[in-house]
C-alpha positions in Angstrom: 0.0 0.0 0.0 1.3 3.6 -0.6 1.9 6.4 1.5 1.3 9.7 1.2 -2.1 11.6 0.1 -4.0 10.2 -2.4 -4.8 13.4 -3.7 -1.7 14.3 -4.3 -0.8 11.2 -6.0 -3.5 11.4 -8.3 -2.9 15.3 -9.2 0.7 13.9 -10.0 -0.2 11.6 -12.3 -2.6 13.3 -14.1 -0.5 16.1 -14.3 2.2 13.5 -15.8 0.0 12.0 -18.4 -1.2 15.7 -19.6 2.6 16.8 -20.1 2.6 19.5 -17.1 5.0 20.4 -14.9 5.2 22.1 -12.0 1.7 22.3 -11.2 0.5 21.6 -7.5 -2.5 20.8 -5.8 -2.5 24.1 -4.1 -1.9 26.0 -7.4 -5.6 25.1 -8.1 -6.9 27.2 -5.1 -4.7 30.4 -7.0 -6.8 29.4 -10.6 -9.9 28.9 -8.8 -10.0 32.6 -7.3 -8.1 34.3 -10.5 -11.2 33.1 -12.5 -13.7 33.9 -9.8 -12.3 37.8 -10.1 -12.5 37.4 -13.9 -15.8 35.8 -13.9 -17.0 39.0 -11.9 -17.7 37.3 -8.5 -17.1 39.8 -5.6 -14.2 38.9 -3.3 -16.3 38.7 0.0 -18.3 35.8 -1.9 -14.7 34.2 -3.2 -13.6 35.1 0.2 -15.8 33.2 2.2 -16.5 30.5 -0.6 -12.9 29.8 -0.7 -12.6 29.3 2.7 -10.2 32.8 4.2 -10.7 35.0 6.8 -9.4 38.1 5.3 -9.8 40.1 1.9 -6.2 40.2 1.8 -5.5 36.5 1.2 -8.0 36.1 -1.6 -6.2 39.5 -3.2 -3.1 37.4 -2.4 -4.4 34.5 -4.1 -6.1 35.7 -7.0 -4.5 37.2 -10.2 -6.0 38.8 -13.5 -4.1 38.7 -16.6 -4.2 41.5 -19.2 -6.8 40.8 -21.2 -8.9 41.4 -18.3 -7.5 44.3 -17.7 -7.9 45.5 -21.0 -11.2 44.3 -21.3 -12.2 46.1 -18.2 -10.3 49.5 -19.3 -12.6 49.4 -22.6 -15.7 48.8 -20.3 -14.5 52.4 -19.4 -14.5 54.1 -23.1 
């Protein structure tokens, strides 16, 4: 029998099999709340659906790339 978490075992090897590298379980809480911001969802509802006390973790967690930005600057013209 192995050790270890099952969860983690099986991210691994799904990871393997789809050729990527570098990408941990925990990395998925990061995507989750970058596409919860891009998908317009206000951080005290990604805040408290994801599980942190504080604003400042899920700013700290989530990211938007530049096409959001953009796309939100020309939501300004």
């Amino acid at each position: 029998m192995q050790g270890g978490n099952p969860l983690k075992r099986a991210h691994a090897s799904a990871c393997e099999r789809a050729g990527v590298a570098d990408f941990t379980v925990h990395d998925w809480r990061h995507h989750w709340a970058s596409h919860c911001v891009m998908a317009g969802i206000d951080l005290i509802t990604i805040m408290r659906m994801g599980g942190w006390k504080s604003l400042r973790m899920v700013q700290r967690y989530a990211a938007v790339d530049t096409t959001h930005m953009h796309q939100a600057i020309n939501k300004l013209r």
